[in-house]
N, C-alpha and C positions, 0 to 999 in steps of 0.2 A: 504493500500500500504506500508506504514512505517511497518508493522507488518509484512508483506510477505519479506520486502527485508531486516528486520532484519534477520529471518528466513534462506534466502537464504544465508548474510552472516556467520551466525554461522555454518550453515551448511557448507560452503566452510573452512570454519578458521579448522574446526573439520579435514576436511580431507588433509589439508596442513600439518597441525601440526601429524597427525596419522602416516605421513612417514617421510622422511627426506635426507637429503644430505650434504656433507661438501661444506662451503660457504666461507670459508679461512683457508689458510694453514702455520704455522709459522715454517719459514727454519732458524733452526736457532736465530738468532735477526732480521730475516727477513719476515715479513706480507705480502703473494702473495691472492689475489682477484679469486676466483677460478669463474668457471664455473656457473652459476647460472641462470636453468632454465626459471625464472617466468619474468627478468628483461633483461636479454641480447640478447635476438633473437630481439627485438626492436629495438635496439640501432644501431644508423647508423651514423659513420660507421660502421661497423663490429667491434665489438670488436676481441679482439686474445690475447684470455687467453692461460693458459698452460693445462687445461682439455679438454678432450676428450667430445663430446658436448653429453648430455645425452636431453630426451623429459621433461622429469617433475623428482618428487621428489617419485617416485612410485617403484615399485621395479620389478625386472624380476623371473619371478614366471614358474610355471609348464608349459612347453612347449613350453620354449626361454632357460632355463637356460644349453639347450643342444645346442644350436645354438649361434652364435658369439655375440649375447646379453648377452649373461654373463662374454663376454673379459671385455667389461667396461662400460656395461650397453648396456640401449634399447636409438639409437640415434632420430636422427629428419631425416623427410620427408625420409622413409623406407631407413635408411642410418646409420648402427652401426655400432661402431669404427672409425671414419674418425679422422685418425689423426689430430692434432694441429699442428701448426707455430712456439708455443713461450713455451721457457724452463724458469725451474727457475733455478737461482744456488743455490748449497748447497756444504759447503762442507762434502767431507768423514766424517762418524764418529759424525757427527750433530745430536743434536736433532729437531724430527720433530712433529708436535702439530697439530692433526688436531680436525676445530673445527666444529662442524655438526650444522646445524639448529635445536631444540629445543626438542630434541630426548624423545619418550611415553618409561616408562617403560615397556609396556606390549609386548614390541617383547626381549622376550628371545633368547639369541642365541650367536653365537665366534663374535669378532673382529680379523679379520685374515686383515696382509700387505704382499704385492707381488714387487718382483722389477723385472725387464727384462731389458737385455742388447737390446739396439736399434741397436749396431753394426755397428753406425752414426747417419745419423740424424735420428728422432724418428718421423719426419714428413714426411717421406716417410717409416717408419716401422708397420708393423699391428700388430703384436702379437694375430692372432687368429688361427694361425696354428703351432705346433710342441711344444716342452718341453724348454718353454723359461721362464715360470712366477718361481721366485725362492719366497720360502715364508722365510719373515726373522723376522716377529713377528706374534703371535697370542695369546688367551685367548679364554676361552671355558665356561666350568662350574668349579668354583675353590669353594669347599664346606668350604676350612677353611677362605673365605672374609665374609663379614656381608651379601654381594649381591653377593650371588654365582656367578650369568651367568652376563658374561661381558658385552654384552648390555646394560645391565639394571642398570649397573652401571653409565652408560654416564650422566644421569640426576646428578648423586652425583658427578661428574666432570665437571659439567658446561657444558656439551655436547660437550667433550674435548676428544679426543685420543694421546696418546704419543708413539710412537717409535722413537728407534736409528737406525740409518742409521750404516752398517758396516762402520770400521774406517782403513782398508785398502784399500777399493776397487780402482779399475781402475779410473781414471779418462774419463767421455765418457756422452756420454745421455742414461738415462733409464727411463723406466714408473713404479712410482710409483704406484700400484694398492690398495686401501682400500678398505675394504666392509665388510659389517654387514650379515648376516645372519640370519631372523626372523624366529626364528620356533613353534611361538604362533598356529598356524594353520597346521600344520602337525602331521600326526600320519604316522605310521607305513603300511599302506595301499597306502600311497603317495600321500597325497593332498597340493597343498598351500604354499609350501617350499618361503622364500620371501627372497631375493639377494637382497643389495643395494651395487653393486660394483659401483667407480669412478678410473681414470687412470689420474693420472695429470704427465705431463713429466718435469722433471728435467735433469740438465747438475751437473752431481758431480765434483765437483773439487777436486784436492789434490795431493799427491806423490804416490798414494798409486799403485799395483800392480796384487794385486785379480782380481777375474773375477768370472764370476758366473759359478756355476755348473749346468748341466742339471737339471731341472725343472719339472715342468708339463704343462699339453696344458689345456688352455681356449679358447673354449668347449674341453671337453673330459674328465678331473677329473674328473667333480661332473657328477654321471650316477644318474638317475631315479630309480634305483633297490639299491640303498645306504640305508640301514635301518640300520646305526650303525653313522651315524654322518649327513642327511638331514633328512629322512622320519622314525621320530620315535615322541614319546609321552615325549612331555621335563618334565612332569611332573616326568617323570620316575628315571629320572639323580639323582643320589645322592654320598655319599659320597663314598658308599658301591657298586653305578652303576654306573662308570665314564662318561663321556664324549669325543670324540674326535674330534675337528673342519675336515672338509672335503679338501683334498687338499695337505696331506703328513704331513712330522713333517716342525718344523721349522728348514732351513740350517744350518747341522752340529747337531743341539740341542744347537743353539745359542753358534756351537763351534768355529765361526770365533772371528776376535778378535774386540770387543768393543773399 
């Protein structure tokens, strides 16, 4: 018995740890408690965090990532996207740290961030229809780091991501969107493509006066028929055969103002 449920727990730890999710988010000097599958559907009261409620730590894969499960993942009890309650502040121009649960080096693949204007509150906003998601960082395959494909870097980061938030924008509520992209399992015939998108909503503070520009739609950017940035052979990427994450460039070419 002690031998079977050793078994069963390594078994279960293998595939906790083989996916992932960010489990706190640093705004700032500010440490906000994110979303976290395994521990908070329990909890009663209700908790009301600032993310968008996701099922598990699993990713959404070939034949969701066309469907409103790739806005900000696959939710609970057949219910994706359902907005949240509770924002965090940041302000404009902030650095923002996200820190993921214990992230396998073997999903190659971008670290792309999204923001969208909620246009009020963001708990009555969905974001799974029209050209709202603006992408304002990303990383791909960069051949002159020690670890080319940004994923795979997260382990030599403490399981850490860093973007800056524009430092003019509007003051309002937006959904921050992060998400990984595992392309260990995909080739070019389109199999396996593995999304780990999260939406945590934020209220920007500041003076600032920007606004986002037209975007792209989640679902609808990433198509099935992509064989230049989802459904190819990552082995293939190099220095001499670049890479391009899925989703447009980053706004402007990172020509707003930092």
């Amino acid at each position: 018995m002690k031998s079977s449920s050793l078994v069963s727990f390594l078994s279960l730890s293998t595939f906790v740890s083989a996916h992932g999710f960010v489990q706190q988010i640093w705004f700032g000097d500010n440490l906000v408690d994110t979303w976290n599958p395994y521990k908070d559907p329990q909890k009663k009261p209700a908790v009301n965090k600032i993310t968008r409620v996701f099922k598990d730590n699993g990713p959404v894969t070939d034949g969701l990532f066309t469907t409103d499960a790739i806005t900000c993942n696959i939710g609970r009890d057949d219910k994706n996207n359902v907005p949240a309650n509770a924002t965090a502040n940041v302000a404009a121009g902030s650095t923002v740290k996200f820190m993921w649960t214990d992230w396998q080096s073997d999903h190659p693949g971008p670290i792309m961030t999204y923001l969208a204007d909620c246009n009020g509150k963001c708990s009555s906003f969905s974001g799974s229809s029209g050209n709202v998601w603006v992408k304002i960082d990303q990383a791909g395959y960069d051949a002159s780091q020690s670890v080319p494909w940004a994923s795979k870097r997260l382990p030599t980061q403490n399981s850490t991501w860093t973007v800056k938030l524009p430092s003019k924008m509007a003051p309002g509520e937006y959904i921050l969107r992060h998400e990984i992209l595992g392309l260990q399992r995909t080739n070019n015939n389109g199999s396996l493509a593995q999304f780990y998108p999260a939406c945590h909503q934020i209220t920007i503070t500041g003076g600032g006066t920007t606004k986002l520009p037209a975007g792209i739609a989640l679902p609808g950017a990433y198509q099935p028929d992509d064989k230049k940035s989802i459904f190819l052979e990552y082995r293939d990427i190099s220095a001499s055969n670049p890479y391009t994450p899925p989703g447009g460039p980053v706004w402007g070419d990172n020509g707003w103002s930092t």
